[in-house]
C-alpha positions, 0 to 999 in steps of 0.5 A: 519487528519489520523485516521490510519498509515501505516508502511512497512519494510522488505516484510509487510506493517503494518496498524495501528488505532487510537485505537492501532489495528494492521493489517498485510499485506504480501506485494506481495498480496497487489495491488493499483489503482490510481485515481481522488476522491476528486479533486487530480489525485493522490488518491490511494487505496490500496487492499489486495487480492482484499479486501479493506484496505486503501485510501490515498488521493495524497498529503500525504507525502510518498505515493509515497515512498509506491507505488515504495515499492509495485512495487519494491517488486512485481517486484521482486517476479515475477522475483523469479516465472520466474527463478523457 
């Protein structure tokens, strides 16, 4: 069970508790690491200039769909800084 939710849409990505809290997240500060913690290779936390903001174990649904908007999103801040 999730004690948690994360939305993304239009550059942020919101993080909500159980308890109706919200966090907001500009996406192009926002990084992952994938790795192996709790026996699926695809666990992922995600960081936020660095600090820690969630932990998403492999099997959850739409964790793959997060991590292309990461990229995706980064990928195309960066392609902005070069043509500057």
């Amino acid at each position: 069970m999730a004690n948690w939710k994360i939305v993304f849409k239009d550059g942020i990505i919101t993080k909500t508790t159980i308890f109706g809290d919200k966090k907001t997240y500009e996406v192009q500060y926002v990084t992952y690491v994938v790795s192996q913690r709790f026996m699926n290779p695809d666990d992922t936390t995600l960081y936020f200039k660095g600090k820690k903001i969630a932990f998403i174990m492999g099997n959850v649904n739409n964790r793959c769909e997060l991590l292309e908007y990461i990229d995706h999103f980064n990928k195309f801040e960066r392609s902005l800084e070069v043509d500057d």
